[in-house]
C-alpha positions as CSV (number, residue, x, y, z in Angstrom):
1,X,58.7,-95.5,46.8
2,X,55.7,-92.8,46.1
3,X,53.1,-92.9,47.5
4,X,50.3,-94.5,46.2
5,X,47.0,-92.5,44.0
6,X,44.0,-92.1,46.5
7,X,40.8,-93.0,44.9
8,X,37.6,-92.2,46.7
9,X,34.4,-94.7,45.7
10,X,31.0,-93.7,46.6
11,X,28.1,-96.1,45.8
12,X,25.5,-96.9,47.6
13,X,25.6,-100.5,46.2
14,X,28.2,-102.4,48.5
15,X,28.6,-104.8,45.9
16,X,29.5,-102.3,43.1
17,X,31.4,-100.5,45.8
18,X,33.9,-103.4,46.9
19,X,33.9,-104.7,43.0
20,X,35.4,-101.0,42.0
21,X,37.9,-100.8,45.0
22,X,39.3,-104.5,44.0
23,X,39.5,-103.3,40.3
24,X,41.6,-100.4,41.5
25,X,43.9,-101.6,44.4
26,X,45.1,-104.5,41.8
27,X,46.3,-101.1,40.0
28,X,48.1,-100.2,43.0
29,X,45.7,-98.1,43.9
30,X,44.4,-96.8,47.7
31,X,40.8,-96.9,48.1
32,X,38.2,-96.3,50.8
33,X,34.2,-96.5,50.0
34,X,31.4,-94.2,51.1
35,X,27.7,-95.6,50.9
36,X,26.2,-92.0,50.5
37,X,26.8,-88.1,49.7
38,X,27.0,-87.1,53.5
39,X,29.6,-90.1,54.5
40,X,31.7,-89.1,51.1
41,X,31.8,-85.1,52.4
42,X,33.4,-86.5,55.7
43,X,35.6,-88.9,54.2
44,X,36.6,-86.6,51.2
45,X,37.8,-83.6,54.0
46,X,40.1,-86.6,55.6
47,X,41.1,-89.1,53.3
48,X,42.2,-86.8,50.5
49,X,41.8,-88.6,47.8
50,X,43.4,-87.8,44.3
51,X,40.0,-88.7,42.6
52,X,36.3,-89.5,43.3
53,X,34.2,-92.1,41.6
54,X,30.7,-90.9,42.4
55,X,27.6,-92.2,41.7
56,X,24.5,-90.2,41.1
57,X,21.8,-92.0,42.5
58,X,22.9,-91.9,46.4
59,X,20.4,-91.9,49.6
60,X,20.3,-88.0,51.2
61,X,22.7,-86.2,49.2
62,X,22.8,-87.0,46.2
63,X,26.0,-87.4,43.6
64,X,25.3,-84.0,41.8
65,X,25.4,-82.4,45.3
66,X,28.4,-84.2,46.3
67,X,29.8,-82.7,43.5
68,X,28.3,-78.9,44.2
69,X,29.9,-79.0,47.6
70,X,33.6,-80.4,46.5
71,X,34.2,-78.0,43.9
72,X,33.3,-75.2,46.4
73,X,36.8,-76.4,47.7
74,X,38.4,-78.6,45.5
75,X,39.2,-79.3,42.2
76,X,39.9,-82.5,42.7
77,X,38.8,-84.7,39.9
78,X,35.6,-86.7,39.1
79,X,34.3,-89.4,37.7
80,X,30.6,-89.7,37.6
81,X,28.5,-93.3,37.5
82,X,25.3,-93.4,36.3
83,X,22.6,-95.7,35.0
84,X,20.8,-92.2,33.7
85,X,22.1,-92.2,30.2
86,X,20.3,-89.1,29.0
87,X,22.0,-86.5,27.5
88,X,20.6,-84.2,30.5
89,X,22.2,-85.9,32.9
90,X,25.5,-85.8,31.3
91,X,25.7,-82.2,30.3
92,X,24.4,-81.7,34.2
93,X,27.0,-83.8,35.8
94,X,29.6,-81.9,33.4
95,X,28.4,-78.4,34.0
96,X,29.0,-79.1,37.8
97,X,32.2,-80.1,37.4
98,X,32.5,-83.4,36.8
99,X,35.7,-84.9,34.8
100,X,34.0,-87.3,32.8
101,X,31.0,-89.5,32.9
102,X,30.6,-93.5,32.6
103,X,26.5,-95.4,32.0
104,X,26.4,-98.1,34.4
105,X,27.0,-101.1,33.9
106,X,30.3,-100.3,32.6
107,X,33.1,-102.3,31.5
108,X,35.7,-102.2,34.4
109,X,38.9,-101.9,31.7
110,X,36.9,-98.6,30.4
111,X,36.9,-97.5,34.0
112,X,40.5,-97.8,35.0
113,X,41.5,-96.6,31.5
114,X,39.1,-93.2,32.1
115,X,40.6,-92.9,35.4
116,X,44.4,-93.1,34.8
117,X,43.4,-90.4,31.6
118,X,41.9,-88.1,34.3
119,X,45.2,-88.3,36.7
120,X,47.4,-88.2,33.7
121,X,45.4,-84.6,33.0
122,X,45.8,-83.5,36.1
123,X,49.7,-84.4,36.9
124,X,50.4,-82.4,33.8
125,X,48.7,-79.4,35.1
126,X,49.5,-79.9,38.9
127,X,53.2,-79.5,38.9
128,X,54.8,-76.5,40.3
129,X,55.6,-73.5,38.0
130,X,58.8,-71.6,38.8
131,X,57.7,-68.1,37.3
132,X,61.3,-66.3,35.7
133,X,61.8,-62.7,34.5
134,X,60.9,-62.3,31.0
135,X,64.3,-60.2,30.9
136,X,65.9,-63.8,31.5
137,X,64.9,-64.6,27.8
138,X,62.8,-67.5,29.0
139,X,59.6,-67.9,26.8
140,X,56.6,-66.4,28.9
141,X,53.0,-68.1,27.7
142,X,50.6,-65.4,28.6
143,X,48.5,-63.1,25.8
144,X,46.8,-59.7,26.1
145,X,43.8,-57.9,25.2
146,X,41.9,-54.8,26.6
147,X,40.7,-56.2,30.2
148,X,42.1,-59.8,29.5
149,X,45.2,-61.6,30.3
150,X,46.1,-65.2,30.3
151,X,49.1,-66.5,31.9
152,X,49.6,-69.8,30.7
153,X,53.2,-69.6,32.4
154,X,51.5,-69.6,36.2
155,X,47.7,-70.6,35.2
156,X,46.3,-67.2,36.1
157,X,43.4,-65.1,33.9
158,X,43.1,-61.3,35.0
159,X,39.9,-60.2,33.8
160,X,38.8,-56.5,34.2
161,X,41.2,-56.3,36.7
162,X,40.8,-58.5,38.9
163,X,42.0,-62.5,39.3
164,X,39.9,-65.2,38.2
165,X,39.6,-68.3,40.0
166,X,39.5,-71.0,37.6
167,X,40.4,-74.5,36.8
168,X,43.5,-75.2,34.7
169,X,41.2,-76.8,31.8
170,X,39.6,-73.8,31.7
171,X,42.6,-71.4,31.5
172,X,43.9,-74.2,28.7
173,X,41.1,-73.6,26.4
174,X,41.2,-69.9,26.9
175,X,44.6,-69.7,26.1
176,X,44.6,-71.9,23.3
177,X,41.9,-69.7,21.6
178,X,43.2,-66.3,22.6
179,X,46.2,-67.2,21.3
180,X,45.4,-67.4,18.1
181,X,42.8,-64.4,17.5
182,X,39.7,-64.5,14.7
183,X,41.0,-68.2,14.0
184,X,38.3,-71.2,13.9
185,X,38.4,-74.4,15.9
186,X,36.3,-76.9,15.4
187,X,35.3,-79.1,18.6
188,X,37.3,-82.1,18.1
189,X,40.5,-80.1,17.4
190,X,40.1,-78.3,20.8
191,X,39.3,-81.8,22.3
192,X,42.7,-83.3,20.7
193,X,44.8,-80.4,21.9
194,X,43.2,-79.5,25.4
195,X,42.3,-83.2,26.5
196,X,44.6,-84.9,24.5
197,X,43.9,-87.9,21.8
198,X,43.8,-90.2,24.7
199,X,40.5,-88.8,26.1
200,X,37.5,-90.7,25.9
201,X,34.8,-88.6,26.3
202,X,32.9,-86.6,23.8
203,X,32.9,-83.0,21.9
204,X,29.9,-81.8,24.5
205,X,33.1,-81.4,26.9
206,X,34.3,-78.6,25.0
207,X,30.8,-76.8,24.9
208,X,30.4,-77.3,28.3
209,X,33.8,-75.3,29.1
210,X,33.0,-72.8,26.5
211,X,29.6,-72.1,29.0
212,X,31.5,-72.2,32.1
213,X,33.9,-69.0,30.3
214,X,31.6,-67.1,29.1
215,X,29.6,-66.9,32.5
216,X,32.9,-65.3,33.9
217,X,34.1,-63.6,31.1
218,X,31.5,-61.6,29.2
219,X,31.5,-60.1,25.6
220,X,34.3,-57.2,25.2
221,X,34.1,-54.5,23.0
222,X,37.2,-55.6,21.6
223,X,37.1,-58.7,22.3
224,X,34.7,-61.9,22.6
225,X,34.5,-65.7,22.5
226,X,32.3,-66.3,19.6
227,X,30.4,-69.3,18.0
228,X,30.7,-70.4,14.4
229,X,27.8,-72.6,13.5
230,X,28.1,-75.5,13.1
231,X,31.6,-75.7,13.0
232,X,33.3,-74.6,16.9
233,X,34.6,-71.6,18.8
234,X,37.2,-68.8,18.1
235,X,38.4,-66.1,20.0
236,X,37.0,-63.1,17.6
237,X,38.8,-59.0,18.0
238,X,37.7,-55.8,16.6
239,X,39.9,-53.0,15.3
């Protein structure tokens, strides 16, 4: 039998805490529960989970640092709660790396669903590429420019020479744009083809991605990642 998913809670409502980890082990779940940011480091480095539920509003460290310090390490994913249901706060939680992000109070069924989206995600991208010769007439995914290649093949980017560290959603979108040159995506078509239809969160995901590139990747002469108004992203070449 496999082993079961790991989920991490961290709440510093015990109530909300145990209510989450029920929800979850009747999905066959694992859990544990952390009641703040310092107790969640320490539990994250041993437990291992497969995903974190984390709640913003936590005594010391708070969720968003939680967050800082795991994706120094990890891309493990997240799910952030919140009763904070400014836009702020969402594009904040997202720009640090969070997966998705749920209001409080929430509907438990919404929960579960989010979190078995996120682990589908993540399966899909996890499992281990076996790279083969191009000469072996095996279809390589990778494209090309001046200073740029994407490998979608072994989910690497080689930018100015040098290897990029970056998180397979990231390398997704690239490709998927860089593949087809001067051509115009709109937000909810990346959405659909990056996340997939089942993904419940909203188009501000795909913004927030588009940021995180372009701090890593700058405009090329030949090359950039542009914005159309009003409409979405392209990847844009010059002769």
């Amino acid at each position: 039998m496999a082993d079961k998913q790991k989920i991490l809670i961290v709440d510093d409502d015990e109530n909300i805490a145990e209510l989450i980890s029920l929800y979850f082990t009747k999905e066959c779940f694992e859990t544990q529960t952390a009641p703040d940011g310092e107790s969640a480091l320490l539990q994250f480095d041993s437990f291992h989970p497969n995903l974190i539920i984390l709640d913003l509003m936590l005594p010391g460290i708070d969720g968003y640092q939680v967050c800082r310090e795991i994706r120094t390490k990890s891309q493990v994913p997240i799910i952030m709660l919140s009763a904070k249901g400014e836009v702020f706060d969402k594009v904040l939680g997202l720009e640090l790396g969070a997966d998705d992000y749920l209001e409080k109070p929430f509907d438990s069924k919404e929960l579960i669903a989010r979190a078995k989206a996120v682990l589908r995600r993540c399966s899909q991208v996890a499992q281990p590429v076996v790279e083969t010769p191009v000469t072996s007439g095996v279809n390589v995914e990778c494209v090309e420019y001046p200073d740029l290649t994407v490998n979608l093949t072994n989910y690497s980017v080689t930018y100015m020479g040098r290897n990029l560290d970056m998180p397979p959603k990231e390398i997704e979108l690239l490709y998927f744009l860089a593949a087809s040159p001067n051509r115009v995506f709109t937000r909810e078509q990346l959405l659909d083809h990056i996340w997939g239809y089942e993904y419940v969160g909203d188009t501000r995901t795909v913004d927030v991605h588009i940021k995180r590139l372009r701090e890593k990747i700058k405009d090329h002469r030949a090359w950039k990642i542009g914005t159309v108004w009003g409409i979405g992203y392209k990847f844009e070449t010059y002769r």
